[in-house]
C-alpha positions as CSV (number, residue, x, y, z in Angstrom):
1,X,-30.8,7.2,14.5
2,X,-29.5,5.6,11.1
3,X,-26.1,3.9,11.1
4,X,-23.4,6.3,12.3
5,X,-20.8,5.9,9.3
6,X,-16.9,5.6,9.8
7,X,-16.3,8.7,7.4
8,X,-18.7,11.5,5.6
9,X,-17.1,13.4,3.2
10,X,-18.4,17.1,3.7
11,X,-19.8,18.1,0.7
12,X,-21.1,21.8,0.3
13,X,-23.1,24.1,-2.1
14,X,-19.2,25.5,-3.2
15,X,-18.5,21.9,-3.9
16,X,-21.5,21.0,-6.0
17,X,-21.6,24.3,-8.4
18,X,-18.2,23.5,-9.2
19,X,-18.5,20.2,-10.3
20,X,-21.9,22.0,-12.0
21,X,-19.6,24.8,-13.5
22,X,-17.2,22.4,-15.3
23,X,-20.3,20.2,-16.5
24,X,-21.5,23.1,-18.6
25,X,-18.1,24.2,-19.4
26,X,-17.4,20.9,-21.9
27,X,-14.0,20.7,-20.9
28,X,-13.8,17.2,-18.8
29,X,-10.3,16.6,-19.1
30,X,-6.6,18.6,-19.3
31,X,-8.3,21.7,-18.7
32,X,-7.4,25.0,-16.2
33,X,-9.7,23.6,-13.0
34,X,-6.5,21.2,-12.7
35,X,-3.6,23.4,-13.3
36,X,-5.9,25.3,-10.6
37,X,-5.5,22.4,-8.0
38,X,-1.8,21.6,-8.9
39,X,-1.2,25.3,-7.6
40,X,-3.4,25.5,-4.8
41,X,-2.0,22.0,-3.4
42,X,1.7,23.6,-4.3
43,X,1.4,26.3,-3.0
44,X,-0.1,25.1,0.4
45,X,2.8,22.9,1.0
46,X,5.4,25.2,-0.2
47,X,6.9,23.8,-3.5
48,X,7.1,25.1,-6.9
49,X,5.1,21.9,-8.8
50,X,2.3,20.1,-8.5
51,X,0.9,17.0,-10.8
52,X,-2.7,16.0,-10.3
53,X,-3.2,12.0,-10.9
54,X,-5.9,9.5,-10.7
55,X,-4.8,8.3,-7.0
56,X,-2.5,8.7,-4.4
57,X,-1.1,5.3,-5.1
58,X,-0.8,6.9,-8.9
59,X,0.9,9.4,-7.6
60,X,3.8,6.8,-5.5
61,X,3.9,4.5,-8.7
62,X,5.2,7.4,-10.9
63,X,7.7,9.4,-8.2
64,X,9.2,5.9,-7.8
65,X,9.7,5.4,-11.3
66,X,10.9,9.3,-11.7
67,X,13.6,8.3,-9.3
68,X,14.7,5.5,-11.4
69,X,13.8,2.8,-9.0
70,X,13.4,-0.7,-10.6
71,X,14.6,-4.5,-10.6
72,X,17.1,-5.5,-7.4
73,X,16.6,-2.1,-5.8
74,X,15.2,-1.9,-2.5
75,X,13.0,0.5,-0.8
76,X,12.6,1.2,3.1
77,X,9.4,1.6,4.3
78,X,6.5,1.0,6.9
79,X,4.9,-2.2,7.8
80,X,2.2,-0.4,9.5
81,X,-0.2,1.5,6.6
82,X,-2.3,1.1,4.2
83,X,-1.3,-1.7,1.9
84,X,-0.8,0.7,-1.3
85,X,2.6,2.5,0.2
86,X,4.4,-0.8,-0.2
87,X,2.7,-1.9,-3.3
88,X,3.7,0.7,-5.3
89,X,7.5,-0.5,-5.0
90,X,6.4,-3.8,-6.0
91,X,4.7,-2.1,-9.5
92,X,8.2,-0.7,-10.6
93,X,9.9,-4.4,-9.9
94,X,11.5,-3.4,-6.7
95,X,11.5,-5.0,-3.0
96,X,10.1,-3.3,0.2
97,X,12.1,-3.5,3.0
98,X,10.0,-3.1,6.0
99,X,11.2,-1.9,9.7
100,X,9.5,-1.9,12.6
101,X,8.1,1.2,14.2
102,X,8.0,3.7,17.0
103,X,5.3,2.7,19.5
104,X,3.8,6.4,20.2
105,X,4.1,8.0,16.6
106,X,3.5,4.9,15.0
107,X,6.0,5.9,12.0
108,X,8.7,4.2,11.3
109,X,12.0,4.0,14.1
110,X,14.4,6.7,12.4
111,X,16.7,4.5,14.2
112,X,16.3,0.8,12.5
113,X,15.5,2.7,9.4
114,X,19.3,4.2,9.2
115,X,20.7,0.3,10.5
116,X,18.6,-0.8,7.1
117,X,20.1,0.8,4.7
118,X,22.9,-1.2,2.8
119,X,23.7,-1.0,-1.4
120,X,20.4,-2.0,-2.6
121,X,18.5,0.8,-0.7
122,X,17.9,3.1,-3.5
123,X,15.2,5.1,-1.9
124,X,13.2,5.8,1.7
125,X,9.3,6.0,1.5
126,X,7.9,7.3,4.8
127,X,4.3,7.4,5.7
128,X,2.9,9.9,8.1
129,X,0.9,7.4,9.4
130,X,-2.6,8.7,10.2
131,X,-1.5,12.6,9.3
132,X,1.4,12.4,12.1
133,X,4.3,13.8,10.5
134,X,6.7,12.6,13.6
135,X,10.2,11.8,12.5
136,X,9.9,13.0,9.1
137,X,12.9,15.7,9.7
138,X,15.0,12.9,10.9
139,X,13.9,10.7,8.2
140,X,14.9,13.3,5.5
141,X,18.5,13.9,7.3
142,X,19.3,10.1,7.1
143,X,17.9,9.8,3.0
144,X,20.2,13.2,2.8
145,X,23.4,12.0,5.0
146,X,22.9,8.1,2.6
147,X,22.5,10.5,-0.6
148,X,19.2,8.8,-1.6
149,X,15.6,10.0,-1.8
150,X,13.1,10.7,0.6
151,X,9.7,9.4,-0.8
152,X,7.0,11.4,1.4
153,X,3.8,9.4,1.5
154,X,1.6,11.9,3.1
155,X,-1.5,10.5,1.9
156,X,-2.9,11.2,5.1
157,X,-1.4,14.8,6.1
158,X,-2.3,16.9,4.7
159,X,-2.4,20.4,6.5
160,X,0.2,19.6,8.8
161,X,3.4,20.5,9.7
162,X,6.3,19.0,11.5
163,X,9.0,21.8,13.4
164,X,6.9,24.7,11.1
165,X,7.4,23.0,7.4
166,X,3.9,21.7,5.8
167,X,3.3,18.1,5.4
168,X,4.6,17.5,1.8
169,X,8.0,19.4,1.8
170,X,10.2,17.1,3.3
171,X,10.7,14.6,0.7
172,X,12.4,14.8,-3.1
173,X,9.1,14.5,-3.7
174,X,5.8,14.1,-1.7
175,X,2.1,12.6,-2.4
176,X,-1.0,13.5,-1.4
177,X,-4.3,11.3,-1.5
178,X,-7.9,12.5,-1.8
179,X,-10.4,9.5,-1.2
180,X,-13.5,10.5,0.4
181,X,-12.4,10.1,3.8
182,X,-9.3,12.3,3.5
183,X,-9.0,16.2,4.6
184,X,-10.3,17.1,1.2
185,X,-11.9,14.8,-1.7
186,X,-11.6,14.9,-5.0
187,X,-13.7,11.1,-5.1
188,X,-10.9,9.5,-6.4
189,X,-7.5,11.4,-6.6
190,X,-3.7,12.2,-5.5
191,X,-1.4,14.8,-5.9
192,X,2.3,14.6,-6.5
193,X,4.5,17.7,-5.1
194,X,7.9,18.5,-5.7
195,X,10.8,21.0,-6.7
196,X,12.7,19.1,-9.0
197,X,11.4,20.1,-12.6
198,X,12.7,17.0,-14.2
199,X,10.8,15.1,-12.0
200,X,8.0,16.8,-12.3
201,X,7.8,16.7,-16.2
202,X,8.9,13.1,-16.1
203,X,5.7,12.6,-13.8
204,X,3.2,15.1,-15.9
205,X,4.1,12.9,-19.2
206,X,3.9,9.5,-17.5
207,X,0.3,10.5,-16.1
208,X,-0.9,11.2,-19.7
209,X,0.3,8.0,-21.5
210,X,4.0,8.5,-21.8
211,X,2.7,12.2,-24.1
212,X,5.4,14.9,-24.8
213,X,4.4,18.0,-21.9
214,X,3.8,21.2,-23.7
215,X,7.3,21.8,-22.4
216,X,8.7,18.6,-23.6
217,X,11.0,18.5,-26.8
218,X,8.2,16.0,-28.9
219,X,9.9,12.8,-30.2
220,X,11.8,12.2,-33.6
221,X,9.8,10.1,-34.7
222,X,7.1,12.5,-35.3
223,X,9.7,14.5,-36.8
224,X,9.1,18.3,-35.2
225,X,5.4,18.2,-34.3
226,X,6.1,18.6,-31.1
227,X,3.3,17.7,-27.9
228,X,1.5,16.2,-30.9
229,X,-1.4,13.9,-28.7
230,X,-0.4,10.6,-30.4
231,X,3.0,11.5,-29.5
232,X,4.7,9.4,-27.1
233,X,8.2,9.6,-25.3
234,X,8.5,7.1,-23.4
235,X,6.0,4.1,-21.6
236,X,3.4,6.1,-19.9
237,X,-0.3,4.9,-17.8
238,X,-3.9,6.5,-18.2
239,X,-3.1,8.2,-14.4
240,X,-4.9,11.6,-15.4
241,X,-7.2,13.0,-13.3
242,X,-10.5,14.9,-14.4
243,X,-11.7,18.7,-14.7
244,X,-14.8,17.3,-12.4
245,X,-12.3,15.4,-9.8
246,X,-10.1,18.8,-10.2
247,X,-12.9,21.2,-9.9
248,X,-14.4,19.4,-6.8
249,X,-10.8,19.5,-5.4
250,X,-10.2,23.2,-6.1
251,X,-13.9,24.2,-4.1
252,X,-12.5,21.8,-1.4
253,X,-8.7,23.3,-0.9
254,X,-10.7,26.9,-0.8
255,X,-12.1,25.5,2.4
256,X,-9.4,23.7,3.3
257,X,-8.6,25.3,6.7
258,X,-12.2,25.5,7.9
259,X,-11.9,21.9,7.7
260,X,-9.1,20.8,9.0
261,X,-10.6,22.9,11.9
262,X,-14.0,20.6,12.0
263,X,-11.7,17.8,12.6
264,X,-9.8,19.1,15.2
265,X,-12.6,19.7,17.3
266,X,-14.1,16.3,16.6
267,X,-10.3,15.0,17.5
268,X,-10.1,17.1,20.6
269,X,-13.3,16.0,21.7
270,X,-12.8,12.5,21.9
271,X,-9.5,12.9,23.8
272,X,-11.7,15.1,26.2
273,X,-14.1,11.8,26.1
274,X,-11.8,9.2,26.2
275,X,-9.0,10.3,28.8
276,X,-10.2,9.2,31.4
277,X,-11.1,5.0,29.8
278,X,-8.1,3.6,31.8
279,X,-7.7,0.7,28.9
280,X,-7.8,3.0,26.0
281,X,-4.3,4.3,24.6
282,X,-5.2,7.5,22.6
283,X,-3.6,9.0,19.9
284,X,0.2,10.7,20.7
285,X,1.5,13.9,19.2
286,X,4.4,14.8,20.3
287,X,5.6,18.7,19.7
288,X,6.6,20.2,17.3
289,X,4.1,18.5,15.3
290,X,0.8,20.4,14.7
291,X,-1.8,17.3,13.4
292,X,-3.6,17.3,10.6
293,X,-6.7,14.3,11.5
294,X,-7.0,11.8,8.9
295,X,-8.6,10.0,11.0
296,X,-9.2,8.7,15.1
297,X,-7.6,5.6,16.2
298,X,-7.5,4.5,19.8
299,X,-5.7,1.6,21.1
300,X,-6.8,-0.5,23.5
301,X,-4.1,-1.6,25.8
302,X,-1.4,-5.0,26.3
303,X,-4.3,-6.8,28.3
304,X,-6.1,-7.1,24.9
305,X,-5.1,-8.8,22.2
306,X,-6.9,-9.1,18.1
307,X,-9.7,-11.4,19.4
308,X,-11.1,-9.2,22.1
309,X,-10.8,-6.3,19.7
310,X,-12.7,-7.9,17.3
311,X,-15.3,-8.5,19.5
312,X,-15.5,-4.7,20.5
313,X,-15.8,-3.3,17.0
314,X,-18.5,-6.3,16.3
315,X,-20.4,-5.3,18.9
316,X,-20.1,-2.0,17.8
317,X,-21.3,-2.9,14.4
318,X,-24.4,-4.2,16.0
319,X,-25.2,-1.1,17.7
320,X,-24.9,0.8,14.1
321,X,-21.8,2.5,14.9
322,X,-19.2,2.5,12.4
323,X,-15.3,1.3,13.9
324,X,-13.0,-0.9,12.1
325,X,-9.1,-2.1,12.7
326,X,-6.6,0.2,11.2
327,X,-4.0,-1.3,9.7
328,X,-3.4,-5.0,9.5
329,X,-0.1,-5.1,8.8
330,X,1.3,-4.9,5.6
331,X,4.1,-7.9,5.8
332,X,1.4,-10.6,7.4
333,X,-1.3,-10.3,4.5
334,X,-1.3,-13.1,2.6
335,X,0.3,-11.8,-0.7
336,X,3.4,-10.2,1.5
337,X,3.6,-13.8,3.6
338,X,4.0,-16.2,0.5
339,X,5.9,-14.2,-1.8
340,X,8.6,-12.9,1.0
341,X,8.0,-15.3,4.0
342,X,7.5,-12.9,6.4
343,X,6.7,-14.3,10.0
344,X,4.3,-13.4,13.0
345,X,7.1,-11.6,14.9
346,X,9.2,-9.9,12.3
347,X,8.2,-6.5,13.5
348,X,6.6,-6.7,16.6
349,X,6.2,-3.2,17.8
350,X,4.0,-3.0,14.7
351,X,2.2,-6.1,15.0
352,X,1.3,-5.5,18.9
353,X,-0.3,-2.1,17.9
354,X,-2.6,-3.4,15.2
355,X,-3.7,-6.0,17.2
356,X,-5.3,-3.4,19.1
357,X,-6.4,-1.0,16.9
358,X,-10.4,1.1,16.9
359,X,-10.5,3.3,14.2
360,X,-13.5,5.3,15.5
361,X,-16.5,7.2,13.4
362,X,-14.7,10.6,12.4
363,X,-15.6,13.6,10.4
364,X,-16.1,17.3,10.4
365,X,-19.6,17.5,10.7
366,X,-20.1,15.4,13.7
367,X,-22.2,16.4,16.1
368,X,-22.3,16.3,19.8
369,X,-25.0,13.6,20.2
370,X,-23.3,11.5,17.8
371,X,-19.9,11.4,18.7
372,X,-21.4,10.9,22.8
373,X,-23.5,7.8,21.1
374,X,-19.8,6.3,20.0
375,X,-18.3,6.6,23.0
376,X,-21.0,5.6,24.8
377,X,-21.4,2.6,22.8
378,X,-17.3,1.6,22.7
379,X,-17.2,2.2,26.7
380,X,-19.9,-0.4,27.1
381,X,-18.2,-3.1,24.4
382,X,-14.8,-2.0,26.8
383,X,-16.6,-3.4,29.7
384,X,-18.4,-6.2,28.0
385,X,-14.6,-7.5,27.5
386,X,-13.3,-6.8,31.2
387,X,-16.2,-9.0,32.7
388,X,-15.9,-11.4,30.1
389,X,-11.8,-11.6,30.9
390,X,-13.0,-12.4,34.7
């Protein structure tokens, strides 16, 4: 058997004569296969717009600047996530403010995120950290209660719900990301959703280099040529995303509940695995959340530390089975450690659980055989370390 990989995107015949279709078509860019998408990801998550761009960290860069977050604001969010949620706030000139988080959702403590907040907080950004959309009611009533938004990164959710909203309605605005190891791919791609219209058309312009919307009022200086493509309102960025990326995405949301099923039954099958691997903590959800599986992370448990699971997911490597250590956290890379001085210790809920982090292989068309292989394989690496620790 070749090497089993950590993600597959699953890529069907609907898939490739879309991408096919829009080929022919000649229309590449700004056409109707994304105002397609922007519906279909809309209307799937209950809100009245949606703006396709280049990536989901795109899609975070503009909402933040929407919002009017800049210079000596400061934004709450996760230490624990991909490094792009709190990078974004550094691209518009303001600081992340990180608290620690809650040991079985892994999201961020609605608690220490309400004792956080003081003048500077212009904004929450919450992460549903591995499509876990724990807390994110809570989270919304505290932005609401402190009159400031509720970013919703939910990069990784989407599909689910949380107390029977969709992942993506809880924030002023949501975003959604679609890298190949996501729910749905469009290669390279995000989504912004939202029911503020001035947001919205702040967000559509800003994708397309600062361009007047078809909507827009034009600027004076072109005197009344109005959406004229060398046009432009105000400072804008290249954050478009193509009629091929769209098309792809639009074949992908059509299936989007048969595969957010795959992955269910890949995730419920390594619980049924895994329960009974006394030094493995696996993955919490807590009603009323209904999960939507970004991916499969098990922990292993407080007798462990980074060293020993290091070790495992090596040996794992040499065995050809994909497995790597999601997320390092955000404050201790290098860039977060010189420019703010964060510490070992700063939030150590966080730092204990990526310490001990497996991200295992995980996608919808995994088969039986394979996904026995990987457990198989991580059981023996698990007592590889207990004889070693004798």
């Amino acid at each position: 058997m070749s090497v089993i990989p950590l993600s597959k995107p699953d890529i069907g015949d609907a898939e490739i004569e879309a991408v096919t279709d829009t080929l022919r078509s000649g229309r590449l860019s700004i056409g109707p296969r994304q105002a397609r998408f922007e519906e279909l990801v809309a209307d799937r998550t209950g809100r009245r717009h949606g703006i396709a761009v280049s990536s989901g960290t795109a899609g975070l860069h503009l909402s933040l600047l929407a919002l009017g977050i800049g210079p000596g604001d400061e934004v709450i969010t996760t230490p624990f996530s991909f490094i792009a949620s709190a990078n974004c706030i550094l691209f518009v000139g303001a600081k992340p403010v990180f608290v620690d988080i809650d040991p079985r959702s892994l999201n961020m403590d609605p608690a220490l995120v309400e004792a956080a907040i003081t003048d500077k907080t212009k904004a929450i950004l919450a992460v549903e950290v591995f499509g876990n959309a724990a807390h994110m009611e809570k989270l919304a009533q505290i932005a609401q209660a402190h009159e400031i938004p509720l970013i919703e990164d939910a990069c990784e959710g989407l599909g689910g719900s949380h107390n029977g909203r969709p992942v993506g309605s809880h924030g002023r605005a949501a975003v959604f990301g679609f890298y190949p190891n996501k729910q749905i791919t469009t290669g390279e791609g995000g989504m912004i959703v939202t029911d503020d219209g001035r947001l919205a058309e702040f967000c559509r312009s800003t994708r397309n280099q600062g361009r007047a919307t078809m909507s827009g009022t034009g600027s004076s200086a072109y005197g009344n040529v109005s959406g004229s493509w060398l046009a432009h309102e105000r400072l804008g960025y290249n954050y478009r995303l193509s009629e091929i990326a769209a098309s792809l995405g639009c074949a992908q949301m059509e299936r989007l509940d048969q595969l957010l099923d795959a992955r269910r039954r890949i995730a419920n099958a390594y619980m049924q695995r895994l329960c009974d691997v006394e030094d493995l903590i696996l993955p919490t959800i807590d009603e009323p959340n209904h999960m939507s599986w970004f991916v499969f992370v098990v922990r292993l448990n407080d007798h462990y530390g980074h060293t020993e699971r290091d070790r495992i997911i090596e040996g794992m490597h040499r065995h050809e089975v994909g497995a790597s250590n999601y997320f390092p956290c955000i404050h201790l890379q290098p860039f977060y450690r010189e420019t703010f001085g964060h510490n070992k210790g700063d939030y150590p809920v966080a730092e204990s659980v990526s310490q001990r982090t497996i991200a295992l292989p995980f996608f919808g068309q995994m088969d039986d055989t394979t996904q026995e292989l990987v457990v198989q394989t991580l059981k023996v690496m698990i007592q590889r370390e207990q004889l070693l620790q004798r």
